[in-house]
C-alpha positions, 0 to 999 in steps of 0.5 A: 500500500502506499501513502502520502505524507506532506513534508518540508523535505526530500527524505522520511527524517523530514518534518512533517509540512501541515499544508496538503497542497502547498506543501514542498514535497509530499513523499510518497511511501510503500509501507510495505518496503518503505520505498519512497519517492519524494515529489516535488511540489513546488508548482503549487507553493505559490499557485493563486488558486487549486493548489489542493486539486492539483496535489490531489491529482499528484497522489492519483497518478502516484497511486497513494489509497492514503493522505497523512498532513495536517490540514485538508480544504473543502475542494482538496478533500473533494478530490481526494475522496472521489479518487478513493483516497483516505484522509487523515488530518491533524498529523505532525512530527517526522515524515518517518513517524506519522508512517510508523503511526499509521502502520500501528493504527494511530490515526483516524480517517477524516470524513471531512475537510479541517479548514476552509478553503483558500482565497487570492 
């Protein structure tokens, strides 16, 4: 299975970024090997608008079933839930941890987005 985890860096010993969609990298993680890829998401940091749909999109093509960060808007959670894809928000520490956390069943699926959407 694999997972995404919003980071502030290149590797699992990076903090954890609270921001889905503008987060700097959001590394993507087979629990099972712990493989990683970290994708760069730089093109979202400073969008005007979409920011979440597009990084949605980002984990489609990259096949993650999971997202852990911290803070999900309405319009991210609507494309992450139409793809099938589980959110988990509230999440912070190391990228590594929160992997560790889910494989222990420590969190909860979110039903619903925790913030409001972001407006230029």
């Amino acid at each position: 299975m694999k997972i995404a985890v919003t980071s502030t860096g290149k590797e699992l010993t990076s903090d954890m970024d609270p921001r889905f969609g503008r987060a700097p990298y959001i590394i993507v993680v087979d629990i099972d090997t712990m493989e990683f890829e970290a994708v760069d998401n730089a093109e979202n940091v400073n969008a005007n608008q979409g920011a979440g749909i597009q990084a949605g999109k980002t984990l489609v093509e990259k096949g993650a079933e999971v997202l852990i960060t911290g803070f999900c808007g309405p319009k991210a959670f609507q494309v992450l839930e139409s793809a099938g894809i589980r959110a988990i928000v509230g999440a912070q520490g190391l990228v590594k941890d929160a992997v560790e956390d889910f494989k222990a069943g420590k969190f909860q699926e979110t039903k619903a987005p925790n913030v409001d959407g972001h407006w230029s």
